[in-house]
C-alpha positions in Angstrom: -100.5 -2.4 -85.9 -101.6 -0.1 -82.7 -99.0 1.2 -81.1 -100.8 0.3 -77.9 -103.5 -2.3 -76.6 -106.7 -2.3 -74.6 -105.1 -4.3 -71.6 -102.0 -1.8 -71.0 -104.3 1.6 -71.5 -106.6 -0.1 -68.9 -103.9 -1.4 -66.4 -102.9 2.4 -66.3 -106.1 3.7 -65.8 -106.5 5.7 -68.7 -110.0 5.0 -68.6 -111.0 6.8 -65.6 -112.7 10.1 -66.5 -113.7 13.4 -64.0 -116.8 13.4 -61.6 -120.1 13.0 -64.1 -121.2 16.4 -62.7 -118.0 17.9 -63.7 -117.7 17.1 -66.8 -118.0 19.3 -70.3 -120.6 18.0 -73.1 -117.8 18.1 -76.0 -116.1 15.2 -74.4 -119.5 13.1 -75.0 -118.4 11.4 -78.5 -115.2 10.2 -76.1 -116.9 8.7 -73.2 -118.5 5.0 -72.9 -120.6 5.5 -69.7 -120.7 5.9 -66.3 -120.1 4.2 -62.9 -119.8 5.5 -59.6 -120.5 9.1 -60.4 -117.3 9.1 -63.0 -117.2 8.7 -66.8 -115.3 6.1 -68.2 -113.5 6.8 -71.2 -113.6 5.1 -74.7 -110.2 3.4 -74.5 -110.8 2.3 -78.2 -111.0 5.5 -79.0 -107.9 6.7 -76.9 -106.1 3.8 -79.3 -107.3 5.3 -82.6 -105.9 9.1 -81.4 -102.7 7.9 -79.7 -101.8 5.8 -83.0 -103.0 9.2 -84.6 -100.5 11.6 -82.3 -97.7 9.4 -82.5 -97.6 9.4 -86.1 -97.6 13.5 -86.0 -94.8 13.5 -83.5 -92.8 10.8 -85.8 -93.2 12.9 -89.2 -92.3 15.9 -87.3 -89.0 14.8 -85.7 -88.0 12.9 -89.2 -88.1 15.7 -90.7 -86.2 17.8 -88.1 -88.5 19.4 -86.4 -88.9 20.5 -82.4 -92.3 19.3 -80.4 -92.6 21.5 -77.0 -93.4 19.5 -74.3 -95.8 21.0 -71.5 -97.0 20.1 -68.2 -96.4 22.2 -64.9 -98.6 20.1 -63.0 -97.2 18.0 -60.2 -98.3 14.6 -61.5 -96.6 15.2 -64.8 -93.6 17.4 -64.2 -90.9 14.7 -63.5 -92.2 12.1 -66.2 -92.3 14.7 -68.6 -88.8 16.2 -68.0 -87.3 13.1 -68.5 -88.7 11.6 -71.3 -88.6 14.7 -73.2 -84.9 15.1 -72.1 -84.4 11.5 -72.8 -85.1 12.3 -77.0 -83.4 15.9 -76.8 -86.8 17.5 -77.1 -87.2 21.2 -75.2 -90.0 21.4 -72.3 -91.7 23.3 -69.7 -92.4 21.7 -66.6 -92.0 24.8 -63.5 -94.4 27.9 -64.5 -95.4 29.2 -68.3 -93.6 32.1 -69.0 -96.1 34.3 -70.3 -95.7 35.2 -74.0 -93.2 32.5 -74.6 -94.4 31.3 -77.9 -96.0 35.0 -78.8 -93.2 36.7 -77.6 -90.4 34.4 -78.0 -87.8 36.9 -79.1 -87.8 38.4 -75.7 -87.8 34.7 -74.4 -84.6 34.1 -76.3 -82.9 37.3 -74.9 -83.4 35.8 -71.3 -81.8 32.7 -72.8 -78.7 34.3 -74.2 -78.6 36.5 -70.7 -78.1 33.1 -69.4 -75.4 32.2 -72.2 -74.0 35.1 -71.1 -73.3 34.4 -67.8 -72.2 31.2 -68.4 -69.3 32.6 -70.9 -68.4 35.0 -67.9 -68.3 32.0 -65.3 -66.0 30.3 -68.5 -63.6 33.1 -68.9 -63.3 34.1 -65.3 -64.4 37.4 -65.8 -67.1 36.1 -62.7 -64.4 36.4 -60.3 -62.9 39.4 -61.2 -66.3 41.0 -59.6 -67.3 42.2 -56.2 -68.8 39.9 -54.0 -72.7 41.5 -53.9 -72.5 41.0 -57.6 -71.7 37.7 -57.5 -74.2 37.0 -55.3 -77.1 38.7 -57.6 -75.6 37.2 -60.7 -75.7 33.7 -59.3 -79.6 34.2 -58.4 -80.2 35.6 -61.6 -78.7 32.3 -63.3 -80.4 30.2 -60.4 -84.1 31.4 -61.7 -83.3 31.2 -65.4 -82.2 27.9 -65.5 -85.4 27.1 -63.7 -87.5 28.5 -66.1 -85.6 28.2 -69.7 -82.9 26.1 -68.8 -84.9 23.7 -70.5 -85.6 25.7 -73.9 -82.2 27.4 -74.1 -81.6 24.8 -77.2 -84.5 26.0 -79.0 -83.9 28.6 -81.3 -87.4 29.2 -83.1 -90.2 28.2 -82.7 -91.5 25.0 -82.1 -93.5 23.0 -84.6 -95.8 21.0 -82.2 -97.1 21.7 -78.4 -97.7 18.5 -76.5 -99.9 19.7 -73.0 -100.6 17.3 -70.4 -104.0 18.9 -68.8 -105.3 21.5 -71.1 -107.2 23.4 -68.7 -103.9 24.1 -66.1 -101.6 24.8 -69.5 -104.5 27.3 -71.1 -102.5 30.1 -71.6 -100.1 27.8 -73.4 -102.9 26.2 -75.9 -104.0 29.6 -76.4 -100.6 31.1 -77.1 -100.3 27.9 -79.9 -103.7 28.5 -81.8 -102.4 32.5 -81.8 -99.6 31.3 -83.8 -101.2 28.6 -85.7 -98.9 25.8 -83.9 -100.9 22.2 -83.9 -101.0 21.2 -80.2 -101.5 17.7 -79.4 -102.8 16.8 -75.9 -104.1 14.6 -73.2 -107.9 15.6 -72.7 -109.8 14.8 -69.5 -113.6 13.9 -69.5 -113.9 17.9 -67.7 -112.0 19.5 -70.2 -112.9 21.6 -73.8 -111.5 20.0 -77.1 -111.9 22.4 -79.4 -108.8 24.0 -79.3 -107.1 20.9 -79.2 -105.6 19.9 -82.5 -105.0 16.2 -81.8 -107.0 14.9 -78.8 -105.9 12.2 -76.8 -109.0 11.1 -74.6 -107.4 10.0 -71.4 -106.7 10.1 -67.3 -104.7 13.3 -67.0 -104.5 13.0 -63.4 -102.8 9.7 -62.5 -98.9 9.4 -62.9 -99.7 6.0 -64.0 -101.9 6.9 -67.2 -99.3 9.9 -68.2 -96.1 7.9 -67.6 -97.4 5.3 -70.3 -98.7 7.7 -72.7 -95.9 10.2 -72.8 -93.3 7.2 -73.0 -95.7 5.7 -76.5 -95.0 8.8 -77.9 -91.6 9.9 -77.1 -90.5 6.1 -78.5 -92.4 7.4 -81.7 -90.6 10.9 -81.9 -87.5 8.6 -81.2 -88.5 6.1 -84.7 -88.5 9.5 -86.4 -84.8 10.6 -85.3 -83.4 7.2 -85.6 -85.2 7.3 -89.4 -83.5 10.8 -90.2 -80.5 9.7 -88.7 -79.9 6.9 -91.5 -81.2 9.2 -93.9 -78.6 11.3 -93.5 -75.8 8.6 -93.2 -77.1 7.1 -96.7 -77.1 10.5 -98.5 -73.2 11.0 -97.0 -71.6 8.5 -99.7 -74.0 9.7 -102.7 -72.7 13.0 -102.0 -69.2 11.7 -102.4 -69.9 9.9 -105.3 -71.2 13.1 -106.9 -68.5 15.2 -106.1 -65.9 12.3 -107.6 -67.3 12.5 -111.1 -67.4 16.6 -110.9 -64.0 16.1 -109.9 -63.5 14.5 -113.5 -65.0 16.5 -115.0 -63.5 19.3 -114.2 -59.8 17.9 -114.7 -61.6 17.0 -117.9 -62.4 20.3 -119.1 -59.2 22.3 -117.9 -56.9 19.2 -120.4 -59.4 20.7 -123.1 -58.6 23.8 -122.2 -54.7 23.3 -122.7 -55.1 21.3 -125.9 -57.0 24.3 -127.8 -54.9 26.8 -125.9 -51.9 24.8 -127.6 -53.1 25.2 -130.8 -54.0 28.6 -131.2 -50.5 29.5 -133.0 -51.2 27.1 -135.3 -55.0 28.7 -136.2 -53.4 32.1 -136.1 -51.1 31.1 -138.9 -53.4 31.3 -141.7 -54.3 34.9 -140.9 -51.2 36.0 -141.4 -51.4 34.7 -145.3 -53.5 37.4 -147.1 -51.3 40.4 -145.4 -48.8 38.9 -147.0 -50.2 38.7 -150.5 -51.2 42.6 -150.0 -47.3 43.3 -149.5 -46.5 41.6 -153.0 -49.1 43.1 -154.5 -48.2 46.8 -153.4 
């Protein structure tokens, strides 16, 4: 069953497209005409590829795995903080730090800087220092957490890029493909598909169209981690049950152990037989 329906998508307006004259031919197999000067998309195609996505995103967060939300534009920076935030997934919604998937152990550094600080703020060690310093240390928080606060959880890589407008988040899709990351994204009649992974045909401009989408998915990243979740709970007890019977088995082995330890005067008795025969005979 599709996760979503023709009547909702359209409601949203996930079916508006860019200016005709705008647009880019690789979107043609996604559009169904024209009105007005604006392309209309094909919203039964938007059903097959968010269906598509969401089942990505579930697989990937069953099995443990961390999706990067991205969208810096001003439609789509709240809705996406807080849905991603809502399902403990890390995102980027202020500026792409350049080089943060290519160069992600400098990335972390920053993020530990942060630690850092936070550990001195902890210990008091913070106001043990002059005021100026305190001052620059506080700014130098300040502009991290605006930037990585959001990431400081993630500790590799991420297994998935989800972009909300692929031409403002370029350098991000292009930092992805570098590295071989899938990236899953919201395409726009004006945009280039090709170095989209999993295209989602849609209105990438209205907060409408991106509020429902991202929400479809997050609720299918959230199936996953509810599914691994249980998975976990019902491997807990068959753990315990295999440790009991090793438990068992061990007490098993070390009575064994006792009982032929036990006996090993008695064995050693008959060895002592033909010495003593030698002795008579001599």
């Amino acid at each position: 069953m599709p996760r979503t329906n023709f009547q909702e998508l359209l409601d949203g307006g996930v079916h508006f497209g860019h200016l005709a004259r705008k647009w880019n031919p690789k979107m043609a197999p996604y559009i169904f005409d024209q009105k007005n000067g604006i392309h209309i998309i094909d919203l039964h195609k938007t059903i097959a590829k968010i269906d598509e996505a969401a089942n990505v995103m579930k697989q990937l967060a069953r099995s443990g795995r961390k999706i990067l939300f991205v969208a810096t534009k001003k439609q789509a920076k709240e809705i996406v903080a807080e849905k991603a935030a809502s399902i403990n997934m890390p995102y980027v919604t202020e500026r792409w730090p350049g080089g943060m998937l290519t160069n992600f152990p400098t990335i972390r550094k920053a993020v530990k800087k942060m630690n850092t600080i936070d550990k001195m703020i902890e210990d008091g060690t913070f106001d043990t220092l002059a005021k100026r310093e305190r001052l620059q240390i506080t700014r130098q928080r300040a502009k991290l957490e605006k930037n990585l606060g959001s990431i400081k959880d993630m500790s590799r890589l991420p297994s998935a890029l989800f972009v909300v407008d692929v031409q403002k988040e370029m350098n991000a899709v292009k930092e992805a493909n570098r590295l071989n990351i899938p990236v899953i994204a919201m395409v726009d009649t004006c945009c280039d598909p090709t170095p989209i992974d999993y295209v989602i045909p849609a209105n990438d401009d209205a907060a409408k169209s991106i509020s429902y989408i991202v929400d479809v998915l997050c609720q299918a990243v959230a199936e996953g981690l509810d599914e691994r979740k249980v998975e976990k709970e019902k491997e807990a007890p068959e753990q315990g049950d295999s440790q009991a019977p090793a438990g068992k088995k061990l007490r098993a082995r070390k009575a064994r152990t006792e009982d032929s330890a036990e006996e090993t005067p008695a064995a050693a008795a008959p060895e002592a037989e033909p010495v003593a025969e030698e002795a008579k005979a001599e």
